[in-house]
C-alpha positions as CSV (number, residue, x, y, z in Angstrom):
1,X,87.9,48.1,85.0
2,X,84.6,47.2,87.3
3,X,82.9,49.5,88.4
4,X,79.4,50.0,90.7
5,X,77.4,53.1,90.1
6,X,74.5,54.4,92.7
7,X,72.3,57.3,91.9
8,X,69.3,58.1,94.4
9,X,69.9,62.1,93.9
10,X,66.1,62.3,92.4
11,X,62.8,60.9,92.4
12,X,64.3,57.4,90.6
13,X,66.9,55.2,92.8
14,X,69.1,53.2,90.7
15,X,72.3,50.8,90.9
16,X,74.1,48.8,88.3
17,X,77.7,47.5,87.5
18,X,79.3,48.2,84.6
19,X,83.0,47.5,83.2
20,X,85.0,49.7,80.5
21,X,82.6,48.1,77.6
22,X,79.8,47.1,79.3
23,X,76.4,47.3,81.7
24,X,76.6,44.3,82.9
25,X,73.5,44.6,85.5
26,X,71.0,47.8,86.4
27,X,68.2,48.2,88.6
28,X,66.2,51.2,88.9
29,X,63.3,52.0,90.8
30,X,60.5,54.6,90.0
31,X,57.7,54.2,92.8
32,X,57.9,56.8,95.2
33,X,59.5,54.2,97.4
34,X,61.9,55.9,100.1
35,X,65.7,55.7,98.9
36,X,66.5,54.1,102.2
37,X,64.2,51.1,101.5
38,X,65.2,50.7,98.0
39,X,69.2,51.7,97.0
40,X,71.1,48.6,99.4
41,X,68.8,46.0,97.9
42,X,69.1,47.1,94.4
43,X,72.9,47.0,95.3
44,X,72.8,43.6,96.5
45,X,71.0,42.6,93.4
46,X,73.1,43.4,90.8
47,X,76.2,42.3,92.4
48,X,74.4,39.0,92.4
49,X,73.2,39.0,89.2
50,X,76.2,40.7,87.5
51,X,78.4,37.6,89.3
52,X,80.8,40.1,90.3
53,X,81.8,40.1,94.0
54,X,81.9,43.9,95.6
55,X,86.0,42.6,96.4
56,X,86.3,42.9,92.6
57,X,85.7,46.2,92.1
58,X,88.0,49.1,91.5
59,X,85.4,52.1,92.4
60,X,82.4,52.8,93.8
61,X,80.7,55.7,91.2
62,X,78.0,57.7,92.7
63,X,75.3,60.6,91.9
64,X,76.9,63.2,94.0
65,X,74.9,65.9,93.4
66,X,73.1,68.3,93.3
67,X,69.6,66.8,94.2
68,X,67.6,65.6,96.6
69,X,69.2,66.5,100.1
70,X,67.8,63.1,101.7
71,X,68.8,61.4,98.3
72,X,72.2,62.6,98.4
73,X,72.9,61.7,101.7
74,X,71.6,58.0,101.2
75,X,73.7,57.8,98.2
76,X,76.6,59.3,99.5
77,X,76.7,57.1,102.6
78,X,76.1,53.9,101.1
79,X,79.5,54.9,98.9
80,X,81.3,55.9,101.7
81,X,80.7,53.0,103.7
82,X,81.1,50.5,101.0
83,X,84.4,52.3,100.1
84,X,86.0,52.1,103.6
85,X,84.8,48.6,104.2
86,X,86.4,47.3,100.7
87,X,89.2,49.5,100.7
88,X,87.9,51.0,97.2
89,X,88.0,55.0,96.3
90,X,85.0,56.8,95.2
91,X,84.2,58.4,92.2
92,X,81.6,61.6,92.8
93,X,79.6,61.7,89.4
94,X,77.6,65.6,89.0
95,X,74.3,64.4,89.2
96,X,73.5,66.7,86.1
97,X,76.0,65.2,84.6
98,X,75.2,61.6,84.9
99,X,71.5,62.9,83.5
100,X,73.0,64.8,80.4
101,X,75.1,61.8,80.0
102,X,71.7,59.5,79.3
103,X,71.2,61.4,76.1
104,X,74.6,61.5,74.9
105,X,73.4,61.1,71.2
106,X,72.2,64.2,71.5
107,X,73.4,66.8,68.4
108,X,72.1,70.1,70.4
109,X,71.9,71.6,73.6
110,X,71.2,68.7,76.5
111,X,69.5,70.4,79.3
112,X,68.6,68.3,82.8
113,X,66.7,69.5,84.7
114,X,66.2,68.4,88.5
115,X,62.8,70.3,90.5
116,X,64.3,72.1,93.4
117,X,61.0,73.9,94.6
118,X,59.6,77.9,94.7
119,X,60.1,77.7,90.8
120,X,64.1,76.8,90.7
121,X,65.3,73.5,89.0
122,X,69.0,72.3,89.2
123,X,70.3,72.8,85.7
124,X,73.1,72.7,83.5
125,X,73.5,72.9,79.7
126,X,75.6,70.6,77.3
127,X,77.1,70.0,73.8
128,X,78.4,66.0,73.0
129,X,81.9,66.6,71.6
130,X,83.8,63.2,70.8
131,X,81.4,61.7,72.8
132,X,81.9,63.6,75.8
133,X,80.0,66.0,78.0
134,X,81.3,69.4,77.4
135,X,79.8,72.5,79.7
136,X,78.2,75.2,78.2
137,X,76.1,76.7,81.0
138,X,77.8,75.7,84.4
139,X,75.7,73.7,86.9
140,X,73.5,75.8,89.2
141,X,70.4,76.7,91.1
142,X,68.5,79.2,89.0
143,X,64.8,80.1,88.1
144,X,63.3,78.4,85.7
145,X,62.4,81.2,83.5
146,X,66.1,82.3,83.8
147,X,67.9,79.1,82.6
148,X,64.6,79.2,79.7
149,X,66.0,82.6,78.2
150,X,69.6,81.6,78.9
151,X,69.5,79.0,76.2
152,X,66.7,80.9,74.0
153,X,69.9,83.4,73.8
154,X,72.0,80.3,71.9
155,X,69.2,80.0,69.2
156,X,70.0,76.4,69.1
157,X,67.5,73.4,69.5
158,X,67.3,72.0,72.9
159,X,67.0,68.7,74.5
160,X,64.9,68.5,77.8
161,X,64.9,66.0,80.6
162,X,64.4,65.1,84.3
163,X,61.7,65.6,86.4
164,X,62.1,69.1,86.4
165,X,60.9,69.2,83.1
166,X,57.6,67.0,83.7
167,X,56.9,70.1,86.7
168,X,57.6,73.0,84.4
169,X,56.3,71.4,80.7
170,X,54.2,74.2,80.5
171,X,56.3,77.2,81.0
172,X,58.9,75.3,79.1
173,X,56.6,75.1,76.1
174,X,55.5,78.8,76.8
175,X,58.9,80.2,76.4
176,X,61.3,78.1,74.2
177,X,58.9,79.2,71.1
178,X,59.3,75.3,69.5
179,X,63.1,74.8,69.3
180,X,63.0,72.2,72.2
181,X,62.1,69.0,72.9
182,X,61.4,66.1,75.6
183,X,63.3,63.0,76.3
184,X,61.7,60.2,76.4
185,X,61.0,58.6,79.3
186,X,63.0,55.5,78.7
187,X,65.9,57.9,79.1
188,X,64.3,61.2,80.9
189,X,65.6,60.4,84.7
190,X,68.3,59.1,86.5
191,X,70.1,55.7,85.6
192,X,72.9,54.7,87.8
193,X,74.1,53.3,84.3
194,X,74.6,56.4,83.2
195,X,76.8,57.5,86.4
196,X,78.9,54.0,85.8
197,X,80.1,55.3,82.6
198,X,80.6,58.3,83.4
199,X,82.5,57.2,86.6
200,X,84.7,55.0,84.3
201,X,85.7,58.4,82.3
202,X,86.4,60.2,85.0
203,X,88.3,57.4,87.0
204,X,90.9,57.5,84.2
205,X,91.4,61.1,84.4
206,X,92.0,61.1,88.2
207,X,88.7,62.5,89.4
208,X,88.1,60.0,92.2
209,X,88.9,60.2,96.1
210,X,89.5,58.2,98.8
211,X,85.7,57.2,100.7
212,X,87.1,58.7,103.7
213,X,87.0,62.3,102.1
214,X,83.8,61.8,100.1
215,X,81.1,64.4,100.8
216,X,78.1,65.3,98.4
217,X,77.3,68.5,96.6
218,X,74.2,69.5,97.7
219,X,74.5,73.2,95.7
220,X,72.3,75.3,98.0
221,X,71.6,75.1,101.5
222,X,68.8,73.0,103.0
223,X,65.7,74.6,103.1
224,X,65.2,74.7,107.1
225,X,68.6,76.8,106.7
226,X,67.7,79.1,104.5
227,X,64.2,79.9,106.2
228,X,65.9,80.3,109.4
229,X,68.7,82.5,107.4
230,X,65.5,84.3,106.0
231,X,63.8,85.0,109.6
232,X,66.9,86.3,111.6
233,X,67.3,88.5,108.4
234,X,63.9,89.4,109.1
235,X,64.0,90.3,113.0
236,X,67.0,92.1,112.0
């Protein structure tokens, strides 16, 4: 199975094709370029270099969210329209999954987390069991503090990553009393790696759809929704 794999739900905007055994080409982008100038030519690129003609494929896996609301949509469209113009399905990767996934050698609690402003990350919490991702805190929007004494509660050590945990080092090292740690950065945000292998998984257990019906998981409303939400609750 060939697969390509986008991921611009965060700060990083990657793209690689992968088969069952295999990355056969990545390229991801960390320079506070715009998604929208980076994610088609890092697309184009690795079908080049991979040799693999987009016709080849057999799904198009992609960060679906949660994440970046400009991100998502960027992501989401270029899988959408690449699936209706090749005829190919879609496979929506969890963005918190696809960044759990990147630490999959993990033998404790994998935590991402993804900033999403006013002191609330996306999160999710993980155990690797047969070498798959296995929920142990659901995926949410939640105060940082709150996810922090979730997993204090488990008393077990805990793996870090994501830019949410570059923005909130210091409350994380405030409150986890030492049984955490940080990722790397070789593997501490987004790879569309990641997402390929993870789209391959879930492929083969039916969790794909046709690009027609392929929205993304944004989690929370936009912000300019819930500020108006906030005012008419307001004047009311």
């Amino acid at each position: 199975m060939k697969v390509l794999a986008i991921d611009s739900s965060g700060i990083t905007a990657s793209a690689a094709m992968a088969d069952d055994n295999n990355i056969i080409a990545e390229f991801t982008v960390n320079n506070r370029q715009t998604h929208s100038q980076t994610l088609l030519p890092m697309v184009d690129k690795v079908v080049q270099m991979s040799e693999i003609p987009l016709t080849d494929i057999d799904a198009i896996a992609v960060a679906a969210g949660p994440g970046s609301f400009t991100g998502l949509r960027i992501g989401s469209a270029t899988a959408k329209g690449l699936g209706l113009a090749l005829g190919k399905p879609v496979v929506p990767v969890p963005s918190l999954d696809g960044l759990a996934y990147r630490a999959a050698c993990y033998s404790g609690i994998i935590c991402p987390l993804m900033d999403a402003r006013r002191n609330q990350v996306y999160t999710a919490a993980y155990h690797i069991e047969d070498g798959r991702l296995v929920n142990i805190i659901e995926q949410k929007a939640e105060g940082i503090r709150e996810i922090l004494s979730e997993l204090k509660a488990t008393g077990e050590d805990v793996l870090f990553l994501g830019d949410g945990a570059d923005v909130y080092k210091d409350v994380i090292m405030e409150e986890t009393e030492g049984r955490f740690s940080f990722a790397p950065a070789h593997i501490s945000k987004q790879s569309a790696a990641s997402v390929a292998m993870l789209g391959i998984i879930y492929y083969n257990e039916g969790r794909y759809e046709s690009a027609a019906a392929h929205r993304p998981f944004y989690l929370r409303k936009p912000q300019a929704e819930r500020e108006r939400e906030e005012r008419l609750k307001q004047k009311g």
